[in-house]
Backbone of each chain as ProteinMPNN parsed JSONL, in Angstrom:
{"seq_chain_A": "XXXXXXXXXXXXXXXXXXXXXXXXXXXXXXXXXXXXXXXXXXXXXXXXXXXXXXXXXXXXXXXXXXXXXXXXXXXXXXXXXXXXXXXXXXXXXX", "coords_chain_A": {"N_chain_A": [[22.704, 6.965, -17.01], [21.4, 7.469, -14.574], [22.145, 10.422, -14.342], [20.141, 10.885, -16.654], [17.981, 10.206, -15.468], [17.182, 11.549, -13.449], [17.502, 14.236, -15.067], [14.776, 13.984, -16.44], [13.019, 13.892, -14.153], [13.207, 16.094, -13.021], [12.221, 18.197, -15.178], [9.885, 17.379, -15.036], [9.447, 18.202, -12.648], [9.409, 20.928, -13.434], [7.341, 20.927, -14.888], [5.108, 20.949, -13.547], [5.536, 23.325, -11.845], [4.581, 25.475, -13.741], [2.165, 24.46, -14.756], [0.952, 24.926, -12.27], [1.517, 27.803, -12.428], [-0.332, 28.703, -14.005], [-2.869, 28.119, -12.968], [-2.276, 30.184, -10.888], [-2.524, 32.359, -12.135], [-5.191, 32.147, -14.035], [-6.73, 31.582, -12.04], [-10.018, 31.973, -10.036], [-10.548, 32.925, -7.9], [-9.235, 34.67, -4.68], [-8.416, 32.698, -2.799], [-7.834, 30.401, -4.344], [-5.543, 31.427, -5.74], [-3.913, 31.579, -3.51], [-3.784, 28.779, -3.11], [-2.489, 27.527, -4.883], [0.107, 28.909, -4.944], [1.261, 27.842, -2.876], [1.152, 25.504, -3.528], [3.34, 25.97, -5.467], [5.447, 26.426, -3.873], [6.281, 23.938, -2.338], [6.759, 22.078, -4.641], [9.425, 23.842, -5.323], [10.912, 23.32, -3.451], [11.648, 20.533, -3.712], [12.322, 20.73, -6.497], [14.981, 21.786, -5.602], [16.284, 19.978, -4.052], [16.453, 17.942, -5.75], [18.042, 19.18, -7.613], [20.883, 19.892, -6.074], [21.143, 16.699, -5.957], [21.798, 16.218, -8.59], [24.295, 17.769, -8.953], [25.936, 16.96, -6.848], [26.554, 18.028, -4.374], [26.121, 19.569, -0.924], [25.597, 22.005, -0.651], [23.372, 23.298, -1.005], [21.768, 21.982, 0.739], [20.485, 23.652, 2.872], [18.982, 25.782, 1.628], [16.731, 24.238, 1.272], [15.247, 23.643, 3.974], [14.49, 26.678, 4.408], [13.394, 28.446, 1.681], [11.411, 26.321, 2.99], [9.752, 27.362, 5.471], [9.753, 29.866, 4.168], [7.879, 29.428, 3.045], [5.828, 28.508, 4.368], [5.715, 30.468, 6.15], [4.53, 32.608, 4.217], [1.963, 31.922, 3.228], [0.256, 31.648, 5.661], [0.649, 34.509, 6.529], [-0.597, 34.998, 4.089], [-3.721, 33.637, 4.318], [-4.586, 34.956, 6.356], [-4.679, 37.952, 5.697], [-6.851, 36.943, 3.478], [-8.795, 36.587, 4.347], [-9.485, 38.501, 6.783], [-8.664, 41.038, 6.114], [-6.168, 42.853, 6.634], [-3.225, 41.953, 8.265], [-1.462, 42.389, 10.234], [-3.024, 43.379, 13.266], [-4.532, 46.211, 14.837], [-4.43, 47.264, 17.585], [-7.168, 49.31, 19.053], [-8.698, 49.664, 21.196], [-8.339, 48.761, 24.339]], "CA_chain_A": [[21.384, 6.459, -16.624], [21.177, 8.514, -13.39], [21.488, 11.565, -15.031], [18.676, 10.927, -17.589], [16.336, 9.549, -14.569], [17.466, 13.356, -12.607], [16.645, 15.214, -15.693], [13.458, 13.439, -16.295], [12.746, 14.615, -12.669], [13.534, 17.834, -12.911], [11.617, 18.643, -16.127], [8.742, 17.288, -14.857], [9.167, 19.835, -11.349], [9.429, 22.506, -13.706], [6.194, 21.154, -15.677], [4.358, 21.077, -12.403], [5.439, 24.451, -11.318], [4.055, 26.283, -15.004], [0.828, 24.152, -14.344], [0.449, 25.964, -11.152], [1.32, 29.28, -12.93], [-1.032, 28.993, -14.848], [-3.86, 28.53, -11.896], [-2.413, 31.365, -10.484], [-2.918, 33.895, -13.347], [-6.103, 32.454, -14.826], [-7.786, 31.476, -10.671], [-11.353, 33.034, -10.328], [-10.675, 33.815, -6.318], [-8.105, 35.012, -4.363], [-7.924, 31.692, -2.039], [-7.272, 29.489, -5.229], [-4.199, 31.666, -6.389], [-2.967, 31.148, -2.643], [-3.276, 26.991, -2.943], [-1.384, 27.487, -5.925], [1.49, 29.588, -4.334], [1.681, 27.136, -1.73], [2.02, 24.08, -4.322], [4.358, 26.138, -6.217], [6.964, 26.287, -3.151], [6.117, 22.795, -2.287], [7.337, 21.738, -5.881], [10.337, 24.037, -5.344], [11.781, 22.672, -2.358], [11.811, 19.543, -4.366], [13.352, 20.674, -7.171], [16.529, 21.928, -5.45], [16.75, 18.354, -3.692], [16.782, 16.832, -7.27], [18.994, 19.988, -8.206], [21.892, 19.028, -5.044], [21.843, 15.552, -6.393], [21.984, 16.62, -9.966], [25.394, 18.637, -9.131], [26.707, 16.447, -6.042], [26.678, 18.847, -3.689], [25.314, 19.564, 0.01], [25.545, 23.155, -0.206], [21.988, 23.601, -1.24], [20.462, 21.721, 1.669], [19.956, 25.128, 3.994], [17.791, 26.355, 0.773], [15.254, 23.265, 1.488], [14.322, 24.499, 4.886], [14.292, 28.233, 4.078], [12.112, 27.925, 1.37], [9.773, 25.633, 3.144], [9.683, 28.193, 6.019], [9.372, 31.103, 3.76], [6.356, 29.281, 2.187], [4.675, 28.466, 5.348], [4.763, 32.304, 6.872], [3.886, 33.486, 3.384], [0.78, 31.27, 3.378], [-0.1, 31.972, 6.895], [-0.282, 35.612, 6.359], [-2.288, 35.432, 3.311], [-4.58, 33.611, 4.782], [-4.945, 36.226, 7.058], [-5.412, 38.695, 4.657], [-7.78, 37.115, 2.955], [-10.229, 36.392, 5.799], [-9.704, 39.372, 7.647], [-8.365, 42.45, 5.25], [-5.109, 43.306, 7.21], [-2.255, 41.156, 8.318], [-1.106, 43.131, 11.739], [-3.812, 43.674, 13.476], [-4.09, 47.33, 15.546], [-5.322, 47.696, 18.972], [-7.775, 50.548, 19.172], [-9.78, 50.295, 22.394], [-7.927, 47.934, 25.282]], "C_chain_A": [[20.797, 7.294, -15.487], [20.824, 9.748, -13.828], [20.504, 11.76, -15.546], [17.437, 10.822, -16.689], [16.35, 10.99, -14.037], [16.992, 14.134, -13.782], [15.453, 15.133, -15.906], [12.65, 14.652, -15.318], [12.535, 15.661, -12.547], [12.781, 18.74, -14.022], [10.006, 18.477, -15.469], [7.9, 18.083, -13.489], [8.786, 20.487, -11.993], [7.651, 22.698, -14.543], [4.799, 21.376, -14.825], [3.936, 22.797, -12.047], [4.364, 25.473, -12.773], [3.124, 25.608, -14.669], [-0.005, 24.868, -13.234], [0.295, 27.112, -11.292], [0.176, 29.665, -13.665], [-2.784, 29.261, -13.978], [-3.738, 30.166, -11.055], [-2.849, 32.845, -11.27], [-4.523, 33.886, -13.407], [-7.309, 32.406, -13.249], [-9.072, 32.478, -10.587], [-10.933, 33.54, -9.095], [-9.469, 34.254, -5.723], [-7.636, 33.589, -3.612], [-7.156, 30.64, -3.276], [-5.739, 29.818, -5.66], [-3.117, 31.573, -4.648], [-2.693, 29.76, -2.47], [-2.316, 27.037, -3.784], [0.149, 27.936, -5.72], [1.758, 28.251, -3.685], [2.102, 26.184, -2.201], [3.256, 24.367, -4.823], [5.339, 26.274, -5.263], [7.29, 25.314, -2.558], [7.457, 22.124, -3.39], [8.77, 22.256, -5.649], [11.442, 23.877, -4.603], [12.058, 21.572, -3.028], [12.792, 19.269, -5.054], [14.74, 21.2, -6.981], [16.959, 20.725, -4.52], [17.462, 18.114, -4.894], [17.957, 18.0, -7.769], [20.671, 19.831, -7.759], [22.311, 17.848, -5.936], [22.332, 15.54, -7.459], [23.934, 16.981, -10.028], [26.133, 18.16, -7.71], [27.043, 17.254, -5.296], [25.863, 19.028, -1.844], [25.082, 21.018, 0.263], [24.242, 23.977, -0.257], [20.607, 23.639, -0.136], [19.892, 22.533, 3.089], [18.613, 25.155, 2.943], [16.454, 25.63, 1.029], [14.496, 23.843, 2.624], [13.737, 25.694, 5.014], [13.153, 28.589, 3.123], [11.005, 27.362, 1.783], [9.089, 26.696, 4.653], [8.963, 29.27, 5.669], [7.763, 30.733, 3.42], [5.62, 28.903, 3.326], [4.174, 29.825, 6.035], [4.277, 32.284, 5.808], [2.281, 32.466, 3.43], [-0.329, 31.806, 4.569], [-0.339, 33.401, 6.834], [-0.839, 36.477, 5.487], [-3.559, 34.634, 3.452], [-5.389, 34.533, 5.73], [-5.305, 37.306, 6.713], [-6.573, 38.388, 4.246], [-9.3, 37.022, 3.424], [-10.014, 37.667, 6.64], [-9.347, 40.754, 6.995], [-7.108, 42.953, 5.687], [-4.253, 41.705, 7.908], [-2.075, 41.27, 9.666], [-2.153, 44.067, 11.712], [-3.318, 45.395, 14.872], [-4.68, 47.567, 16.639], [-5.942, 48.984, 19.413], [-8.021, 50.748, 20.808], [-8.75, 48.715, 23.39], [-8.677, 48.015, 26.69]], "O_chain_A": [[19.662, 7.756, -15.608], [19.688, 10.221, -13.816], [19.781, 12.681, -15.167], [16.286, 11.173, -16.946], [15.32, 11.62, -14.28], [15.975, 14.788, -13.548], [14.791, 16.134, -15.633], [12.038, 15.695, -15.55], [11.602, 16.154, -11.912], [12.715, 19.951, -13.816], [9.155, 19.367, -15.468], [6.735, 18.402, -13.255], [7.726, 21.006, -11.642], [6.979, 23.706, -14.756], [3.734, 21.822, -15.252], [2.849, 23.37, -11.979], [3.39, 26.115, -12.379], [2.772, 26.256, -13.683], [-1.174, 25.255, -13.249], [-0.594, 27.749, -10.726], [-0.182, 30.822, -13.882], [-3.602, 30.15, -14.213], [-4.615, 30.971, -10.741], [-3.317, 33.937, -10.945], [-5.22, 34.852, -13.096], [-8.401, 32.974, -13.242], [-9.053, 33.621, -11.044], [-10.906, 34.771, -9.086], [-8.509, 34.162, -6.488], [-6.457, 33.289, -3.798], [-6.029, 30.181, -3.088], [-4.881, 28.964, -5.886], [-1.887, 31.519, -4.639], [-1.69, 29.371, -1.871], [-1.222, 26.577, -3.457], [1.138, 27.412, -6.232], [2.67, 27.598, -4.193], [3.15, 25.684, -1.793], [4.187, 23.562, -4.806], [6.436, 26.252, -5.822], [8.425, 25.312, -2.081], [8.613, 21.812, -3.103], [9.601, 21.35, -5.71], [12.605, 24.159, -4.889], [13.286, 21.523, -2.967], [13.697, 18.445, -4.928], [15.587, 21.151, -7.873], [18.168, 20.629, -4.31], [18.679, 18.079, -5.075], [18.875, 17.486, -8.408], [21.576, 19.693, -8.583], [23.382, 17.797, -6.542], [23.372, 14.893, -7.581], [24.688, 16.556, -10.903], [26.988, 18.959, -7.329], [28.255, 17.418, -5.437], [24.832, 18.361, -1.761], [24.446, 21.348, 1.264], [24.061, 25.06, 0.299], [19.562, 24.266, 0.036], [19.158, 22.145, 3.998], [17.503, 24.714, 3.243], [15.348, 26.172, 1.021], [13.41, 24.406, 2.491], [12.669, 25.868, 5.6], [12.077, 28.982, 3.574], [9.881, 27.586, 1.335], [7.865, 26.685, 4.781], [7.984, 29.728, 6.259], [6.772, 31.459, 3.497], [4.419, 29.051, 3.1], [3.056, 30.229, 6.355], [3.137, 31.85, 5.974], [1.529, 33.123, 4.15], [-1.459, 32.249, 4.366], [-1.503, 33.73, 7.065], [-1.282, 37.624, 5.53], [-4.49, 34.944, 2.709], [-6.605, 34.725, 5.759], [-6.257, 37.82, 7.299], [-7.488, 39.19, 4.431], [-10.423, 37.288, 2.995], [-10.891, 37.602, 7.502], [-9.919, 41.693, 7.548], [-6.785, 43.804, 4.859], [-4.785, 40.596, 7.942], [-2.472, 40.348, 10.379], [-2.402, 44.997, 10.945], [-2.274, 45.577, 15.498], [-5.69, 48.262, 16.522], [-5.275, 49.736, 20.124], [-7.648, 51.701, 21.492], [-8.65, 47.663, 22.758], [-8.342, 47.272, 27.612]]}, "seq_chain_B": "XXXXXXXXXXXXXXXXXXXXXXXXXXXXXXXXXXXXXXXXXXXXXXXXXXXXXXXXXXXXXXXXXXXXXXXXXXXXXXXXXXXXXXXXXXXXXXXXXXXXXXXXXXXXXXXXXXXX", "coords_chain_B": {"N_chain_B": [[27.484, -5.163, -9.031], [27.602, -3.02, -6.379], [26.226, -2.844, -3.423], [26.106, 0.158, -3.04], [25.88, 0.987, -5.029], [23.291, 0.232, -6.023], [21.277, 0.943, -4.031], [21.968, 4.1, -4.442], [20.825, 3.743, -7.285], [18.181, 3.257, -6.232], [17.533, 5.232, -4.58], [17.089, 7.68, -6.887], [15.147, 6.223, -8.235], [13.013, 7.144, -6.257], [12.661, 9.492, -6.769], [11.793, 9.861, -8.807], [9.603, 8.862, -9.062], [8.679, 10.766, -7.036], [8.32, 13.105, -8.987], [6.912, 12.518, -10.615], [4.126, 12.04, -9.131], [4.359, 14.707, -8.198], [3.343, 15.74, -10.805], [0.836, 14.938, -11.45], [-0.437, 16.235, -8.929], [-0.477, 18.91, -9.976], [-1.75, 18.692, -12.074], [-4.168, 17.886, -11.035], [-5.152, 20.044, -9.802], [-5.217, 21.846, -12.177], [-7.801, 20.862, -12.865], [-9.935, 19.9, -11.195], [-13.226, 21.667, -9.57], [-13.653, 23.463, -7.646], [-12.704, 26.135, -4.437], [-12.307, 24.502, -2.66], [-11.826, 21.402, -3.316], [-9.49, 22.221, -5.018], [-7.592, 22.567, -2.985], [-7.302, 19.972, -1.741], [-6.793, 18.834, -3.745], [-3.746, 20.091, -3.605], [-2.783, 19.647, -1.018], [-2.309, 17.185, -0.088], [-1.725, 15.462, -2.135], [0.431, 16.719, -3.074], [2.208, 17.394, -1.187], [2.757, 14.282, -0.913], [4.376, 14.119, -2.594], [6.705, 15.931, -2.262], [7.82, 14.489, 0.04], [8.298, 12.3, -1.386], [10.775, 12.517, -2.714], [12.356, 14.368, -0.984], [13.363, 12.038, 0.435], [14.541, 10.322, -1.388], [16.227, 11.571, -1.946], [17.951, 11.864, 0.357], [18.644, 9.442, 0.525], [19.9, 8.698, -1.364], [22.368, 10.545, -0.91], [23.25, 9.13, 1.421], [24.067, 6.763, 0.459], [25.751, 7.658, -1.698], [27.841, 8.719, -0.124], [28.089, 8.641, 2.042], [26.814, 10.569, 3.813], [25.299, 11.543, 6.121], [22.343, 13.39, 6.241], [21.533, 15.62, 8.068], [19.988, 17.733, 8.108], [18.473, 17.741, 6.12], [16.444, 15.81, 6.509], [14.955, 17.414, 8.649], [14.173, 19.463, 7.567], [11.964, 17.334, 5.609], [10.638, 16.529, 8.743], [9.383, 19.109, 8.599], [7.873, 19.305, 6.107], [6.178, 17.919, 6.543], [4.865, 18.18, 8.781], [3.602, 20.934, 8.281], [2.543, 21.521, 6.584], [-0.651, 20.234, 6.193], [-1.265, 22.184, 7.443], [-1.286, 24.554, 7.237], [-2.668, 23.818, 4.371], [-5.358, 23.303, 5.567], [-5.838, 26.258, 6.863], [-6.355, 28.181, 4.62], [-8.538, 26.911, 3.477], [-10.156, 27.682, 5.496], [-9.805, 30.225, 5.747], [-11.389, 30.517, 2.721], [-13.45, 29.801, 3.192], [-14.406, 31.538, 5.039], [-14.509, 33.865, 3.431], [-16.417, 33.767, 1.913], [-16.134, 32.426, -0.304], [-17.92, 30.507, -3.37], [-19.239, 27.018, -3.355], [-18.783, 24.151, -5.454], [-20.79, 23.754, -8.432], [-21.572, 20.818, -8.582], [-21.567, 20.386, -6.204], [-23.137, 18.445, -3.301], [-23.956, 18.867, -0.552], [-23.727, 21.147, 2.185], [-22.422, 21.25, 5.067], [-21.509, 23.547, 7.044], [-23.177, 25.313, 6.618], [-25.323, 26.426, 8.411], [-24.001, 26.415, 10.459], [-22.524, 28.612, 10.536], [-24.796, 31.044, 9.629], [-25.964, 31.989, 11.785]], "CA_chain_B": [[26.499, -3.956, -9.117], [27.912, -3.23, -5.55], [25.014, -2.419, -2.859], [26.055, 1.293, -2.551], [25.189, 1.254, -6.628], [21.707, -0.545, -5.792], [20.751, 2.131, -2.908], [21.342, 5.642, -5.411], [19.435, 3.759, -8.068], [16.823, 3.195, -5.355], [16.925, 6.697, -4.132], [16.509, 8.355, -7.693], [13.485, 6.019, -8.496], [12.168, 7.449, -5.689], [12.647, 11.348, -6.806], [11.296, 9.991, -10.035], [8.121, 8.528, -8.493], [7.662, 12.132, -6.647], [8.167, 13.813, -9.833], [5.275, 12.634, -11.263], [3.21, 12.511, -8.241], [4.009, 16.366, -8.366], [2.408, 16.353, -12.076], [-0.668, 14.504, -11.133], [-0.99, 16.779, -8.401], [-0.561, 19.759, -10.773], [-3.276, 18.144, -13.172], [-5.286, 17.87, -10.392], [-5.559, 21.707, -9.541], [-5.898, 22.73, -12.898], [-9.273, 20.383, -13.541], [-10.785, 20.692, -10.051], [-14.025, 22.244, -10.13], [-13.481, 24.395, -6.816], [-10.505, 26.044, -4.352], [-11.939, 23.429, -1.913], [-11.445, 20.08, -3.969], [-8.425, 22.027, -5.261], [-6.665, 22.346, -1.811], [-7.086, 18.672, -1.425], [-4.975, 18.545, -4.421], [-2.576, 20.654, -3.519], [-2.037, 19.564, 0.152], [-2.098, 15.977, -0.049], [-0.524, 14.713, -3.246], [2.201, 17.4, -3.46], [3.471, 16.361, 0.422], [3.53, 12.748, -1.054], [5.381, 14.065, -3.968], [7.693, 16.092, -1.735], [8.364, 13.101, 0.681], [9.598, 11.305, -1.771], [11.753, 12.931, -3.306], [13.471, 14.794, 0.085], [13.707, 10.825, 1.206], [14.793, 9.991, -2.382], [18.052, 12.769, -1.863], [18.826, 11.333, 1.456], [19.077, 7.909, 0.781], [21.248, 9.022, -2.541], [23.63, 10.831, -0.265], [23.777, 8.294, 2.372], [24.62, 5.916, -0.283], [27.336, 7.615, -2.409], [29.201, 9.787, 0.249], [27.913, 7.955, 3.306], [26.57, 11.485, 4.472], [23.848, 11.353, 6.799], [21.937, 15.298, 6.338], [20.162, 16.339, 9.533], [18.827, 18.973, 7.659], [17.164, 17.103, 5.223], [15.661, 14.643, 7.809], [14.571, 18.317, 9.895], [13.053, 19.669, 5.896], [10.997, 16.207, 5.873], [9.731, 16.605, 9.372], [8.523, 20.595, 8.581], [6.973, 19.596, 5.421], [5.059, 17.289, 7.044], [3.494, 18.987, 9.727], [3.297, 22.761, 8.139], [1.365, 21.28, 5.25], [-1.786, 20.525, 6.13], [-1.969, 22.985, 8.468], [-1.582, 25.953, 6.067], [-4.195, 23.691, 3.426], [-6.652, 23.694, 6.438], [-5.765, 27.733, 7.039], [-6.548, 28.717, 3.68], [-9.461, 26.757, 3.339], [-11.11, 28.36, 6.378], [-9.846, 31.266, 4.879], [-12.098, 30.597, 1.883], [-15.176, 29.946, 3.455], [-15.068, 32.763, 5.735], [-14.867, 34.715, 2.694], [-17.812, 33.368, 0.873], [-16.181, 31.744, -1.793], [-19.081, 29.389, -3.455], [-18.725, 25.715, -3.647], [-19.024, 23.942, -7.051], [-22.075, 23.696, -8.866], [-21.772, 19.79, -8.725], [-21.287, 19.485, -4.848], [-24.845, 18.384, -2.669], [-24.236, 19.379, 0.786], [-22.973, 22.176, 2.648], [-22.456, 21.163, 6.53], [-21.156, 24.044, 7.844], [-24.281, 26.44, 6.454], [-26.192, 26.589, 9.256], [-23.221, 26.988, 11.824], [-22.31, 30.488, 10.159], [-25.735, 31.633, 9.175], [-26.594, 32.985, 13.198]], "C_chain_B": [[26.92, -3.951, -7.116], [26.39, -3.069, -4.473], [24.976, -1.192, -2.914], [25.228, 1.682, -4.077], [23.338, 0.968, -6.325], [20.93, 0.744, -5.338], [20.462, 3.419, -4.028], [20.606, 5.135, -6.447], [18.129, 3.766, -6.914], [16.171, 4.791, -4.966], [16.544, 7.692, -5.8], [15.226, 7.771, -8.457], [12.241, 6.443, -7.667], [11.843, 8.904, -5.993], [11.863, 11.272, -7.897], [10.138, 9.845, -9.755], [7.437, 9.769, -7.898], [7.663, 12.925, -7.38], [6.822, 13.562, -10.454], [4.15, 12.181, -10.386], [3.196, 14.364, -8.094], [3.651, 16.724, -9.676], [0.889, 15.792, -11.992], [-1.263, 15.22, -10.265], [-1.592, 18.328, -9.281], [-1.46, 19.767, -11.741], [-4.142, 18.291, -12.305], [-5.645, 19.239, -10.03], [-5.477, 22.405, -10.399], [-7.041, 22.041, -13.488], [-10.331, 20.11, -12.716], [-11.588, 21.349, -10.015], [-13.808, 23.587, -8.867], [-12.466, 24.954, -5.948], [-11.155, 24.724, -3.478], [-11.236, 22.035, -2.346], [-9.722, 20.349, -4.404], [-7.274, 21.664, -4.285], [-6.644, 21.012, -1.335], [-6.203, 18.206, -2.424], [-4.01, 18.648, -4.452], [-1.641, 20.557, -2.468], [-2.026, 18.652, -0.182], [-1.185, 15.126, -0.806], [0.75, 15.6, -3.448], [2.987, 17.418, -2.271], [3.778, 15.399, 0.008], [5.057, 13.169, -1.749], [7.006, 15.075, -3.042], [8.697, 15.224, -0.74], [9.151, 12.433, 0.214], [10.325, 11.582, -2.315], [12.904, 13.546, -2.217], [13.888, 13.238, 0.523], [14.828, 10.32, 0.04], [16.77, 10.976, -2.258], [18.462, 12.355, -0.775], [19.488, 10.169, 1.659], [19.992, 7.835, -0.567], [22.612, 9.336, -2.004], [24.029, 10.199, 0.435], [24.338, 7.203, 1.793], [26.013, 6.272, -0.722], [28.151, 8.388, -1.724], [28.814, 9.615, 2.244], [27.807, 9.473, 4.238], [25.0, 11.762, 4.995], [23.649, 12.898, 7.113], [20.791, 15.028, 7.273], [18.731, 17.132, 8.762], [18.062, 18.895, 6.829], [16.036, 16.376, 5.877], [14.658, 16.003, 8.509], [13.693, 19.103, 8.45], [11.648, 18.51, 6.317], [9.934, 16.509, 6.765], [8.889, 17.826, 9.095], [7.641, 20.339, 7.675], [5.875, 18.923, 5.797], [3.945, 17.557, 7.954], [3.06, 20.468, 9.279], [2.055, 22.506, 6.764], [-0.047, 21.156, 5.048], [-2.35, 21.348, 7.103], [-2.436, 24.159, 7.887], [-2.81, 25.317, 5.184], [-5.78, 24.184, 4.585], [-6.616, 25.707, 6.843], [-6.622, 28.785, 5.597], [-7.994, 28.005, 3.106], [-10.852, 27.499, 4.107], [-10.982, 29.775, 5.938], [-11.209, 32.049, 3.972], [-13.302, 30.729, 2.104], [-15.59, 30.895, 4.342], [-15.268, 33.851, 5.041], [-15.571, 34.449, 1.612], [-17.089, 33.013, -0.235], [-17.133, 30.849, -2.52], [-18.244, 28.328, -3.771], [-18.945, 25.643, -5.165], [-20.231, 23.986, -7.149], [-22.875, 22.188, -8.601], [-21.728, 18.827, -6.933], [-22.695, 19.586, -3.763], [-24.91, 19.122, -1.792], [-23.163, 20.201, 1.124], [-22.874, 22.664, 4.311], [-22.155, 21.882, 7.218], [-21.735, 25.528, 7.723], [-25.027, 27.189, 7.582], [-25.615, 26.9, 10.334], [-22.701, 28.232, 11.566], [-23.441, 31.394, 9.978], [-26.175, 32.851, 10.626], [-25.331, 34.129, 12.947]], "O_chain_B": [[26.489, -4.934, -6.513], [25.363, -3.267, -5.122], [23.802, -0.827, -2.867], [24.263, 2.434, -4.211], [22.426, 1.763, -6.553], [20.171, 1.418, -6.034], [19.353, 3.763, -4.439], [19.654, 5.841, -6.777], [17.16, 4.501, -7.103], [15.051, 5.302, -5.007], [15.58, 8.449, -5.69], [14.438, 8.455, -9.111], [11.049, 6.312, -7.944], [10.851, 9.45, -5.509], [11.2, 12.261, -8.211], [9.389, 10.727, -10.174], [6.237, 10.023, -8.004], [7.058, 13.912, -6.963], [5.906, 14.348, -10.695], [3.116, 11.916, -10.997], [2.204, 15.074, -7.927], [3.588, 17.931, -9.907], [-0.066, 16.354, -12.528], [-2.492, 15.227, -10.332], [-2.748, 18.751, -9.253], [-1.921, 20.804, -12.218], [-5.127, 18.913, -12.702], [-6.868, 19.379, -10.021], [-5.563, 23.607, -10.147], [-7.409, 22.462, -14.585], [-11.483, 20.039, -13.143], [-11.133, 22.365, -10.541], [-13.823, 24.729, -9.326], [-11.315, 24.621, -6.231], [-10.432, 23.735, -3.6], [-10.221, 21.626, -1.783], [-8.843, 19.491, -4.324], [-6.35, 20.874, -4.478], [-5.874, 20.841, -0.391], [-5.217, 17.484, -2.276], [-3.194, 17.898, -4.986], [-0.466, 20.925, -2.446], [-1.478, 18.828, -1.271], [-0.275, 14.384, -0.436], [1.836, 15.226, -3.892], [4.218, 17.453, -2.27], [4.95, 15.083, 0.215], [6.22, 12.802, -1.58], [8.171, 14.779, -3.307], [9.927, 15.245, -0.719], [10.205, 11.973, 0.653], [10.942, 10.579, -2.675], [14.104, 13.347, -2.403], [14.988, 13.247, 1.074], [15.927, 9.94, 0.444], [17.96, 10.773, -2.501], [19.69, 12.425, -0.755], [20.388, 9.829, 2.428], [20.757, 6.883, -0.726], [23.67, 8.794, -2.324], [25.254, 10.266, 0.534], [25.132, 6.566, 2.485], [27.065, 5.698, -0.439], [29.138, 8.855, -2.291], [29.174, 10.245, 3.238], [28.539, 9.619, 5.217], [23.958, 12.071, 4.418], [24.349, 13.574, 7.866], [19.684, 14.49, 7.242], [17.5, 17.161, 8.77], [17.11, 19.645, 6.615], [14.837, 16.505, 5.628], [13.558, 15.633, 8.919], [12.47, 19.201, 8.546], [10.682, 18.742, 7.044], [8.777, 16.725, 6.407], [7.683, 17.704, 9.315], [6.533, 20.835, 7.877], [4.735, 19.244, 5.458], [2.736, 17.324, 7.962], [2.217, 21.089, 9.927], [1.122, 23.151, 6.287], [-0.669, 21.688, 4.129], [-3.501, 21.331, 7.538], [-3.553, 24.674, 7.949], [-3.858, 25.959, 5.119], [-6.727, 24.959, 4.452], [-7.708, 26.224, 7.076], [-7.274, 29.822, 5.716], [-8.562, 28.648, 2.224], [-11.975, 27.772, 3.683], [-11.988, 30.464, 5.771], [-11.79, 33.127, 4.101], [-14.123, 31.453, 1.542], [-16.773, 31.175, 4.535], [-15.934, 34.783, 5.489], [-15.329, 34.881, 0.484], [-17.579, 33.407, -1.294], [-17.034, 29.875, -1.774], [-17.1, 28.353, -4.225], [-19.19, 26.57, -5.937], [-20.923, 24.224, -6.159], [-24.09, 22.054, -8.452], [-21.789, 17.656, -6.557], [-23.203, 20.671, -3.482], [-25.698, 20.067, -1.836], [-22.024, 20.156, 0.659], [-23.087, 23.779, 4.788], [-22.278, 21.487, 8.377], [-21.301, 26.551, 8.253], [-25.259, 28.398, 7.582], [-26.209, 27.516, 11.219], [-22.426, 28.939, 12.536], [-23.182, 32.585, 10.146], [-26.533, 34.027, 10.561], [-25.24, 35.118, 13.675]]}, "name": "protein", "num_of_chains": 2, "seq": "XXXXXXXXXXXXXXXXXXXXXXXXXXXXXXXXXXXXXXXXXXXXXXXXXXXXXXXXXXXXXXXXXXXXXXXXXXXXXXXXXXXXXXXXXXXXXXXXXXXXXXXXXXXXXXXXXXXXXXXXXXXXXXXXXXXXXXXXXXXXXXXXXXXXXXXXXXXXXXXXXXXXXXXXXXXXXXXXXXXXXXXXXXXXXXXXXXXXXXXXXXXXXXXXXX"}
């Protein structure tokens, strides 16, 4: 019964994440294919929760923070990109 | 049905409940007419949907192996505050780079404070 409710779960991460892929490919702007990144590592922190419990394990639960880390810099400096054209900015004139 | 049995059903109805809060969110940002409306889909309902499901794995493990994870509890708090900070980043993002609104949305309150 557990199991079946965890796979459930877990199918329906993965149907999430391909929903998002699919914003990201077909997105008209560049900001839309970055909401979409950002859901899609959202979703994937998730699904290695449900993945842990799936396989009784705690060895996974570093990956949750790391991931949600990775996906907050990466966010952060494409926003920056996309509002400003460069990432690291260069000090010409001080 | 002892209580510890009760609790992991409790915690995987909750992973199940943020599973499909993370497909409603996913519906919602592919039928969204703009990125703004979308980033309200994408920050709001997919934190719920992560909430409950990182709460949903903690209260599973604290049930069947009586292991209380820091680091899930210290996940939780990050997604909570990094989330709408990045939606609000990437929105300002958007509008500093002229993205247009929808076709279907009236007003545009923050026209006149960029225009000088």
């Amino acid at each position: 019964m557990i199991n079946t409710l965890l796979t459930i779960a877990l199918s329906l991460f993965i149907l999430a994440i391909i929903l998002a892929l699919y914003r990201i490919i077909r997105g008209p702007s560049m900001p839309d294919r970055v909401v979409a990144l950002d859901m899609i590592g959202v979703n994937l922190i998730s699904g290695v929760a449900v993945f842990s419990v799936v396989l009784h394990t705690h060895a996974f639960l570093e990956v949750i923070l790391i991931v949600g880390i990775l996906a907050f810099i990466s966010t952060l400096a494409l926003a920056r990109f996309v509002e400003r054209g460069d990432i690291v900015e260069h000090k010409h004139n001080r | 049905m002892s209580i510890n049995t009760i609790a992991e059903y409790f915690g995987v109805v909750l992973i199940l409940i943020g599973s499909i809060m993370a497909v409603i969110s996913a519906i919602g940002i592919l039928r969204l007419p703009d990125v703004y409306t979308r980033s309200h889909a994408a920050t709001k309902s997919s934190t719920l949907a992560v909430l409950l499901s990182l709460s949903g794995t903690f209260i599973y493990f604290w049930a069947s192996e009586n292991f209380i994870s820091v680091r899930l509890l210290l996940g939780i708090t990050f997604v909570f505050l990094t989330a709408p900070v990045s939606g609000h980043l990437i929105t300002r993002a958007a509008y500093r780079s002229n993205v247009k609104l929808a076709d279907s949305s009236t007003e545009d309150a923050l026209e006149e404070l960029f225009k000088k």
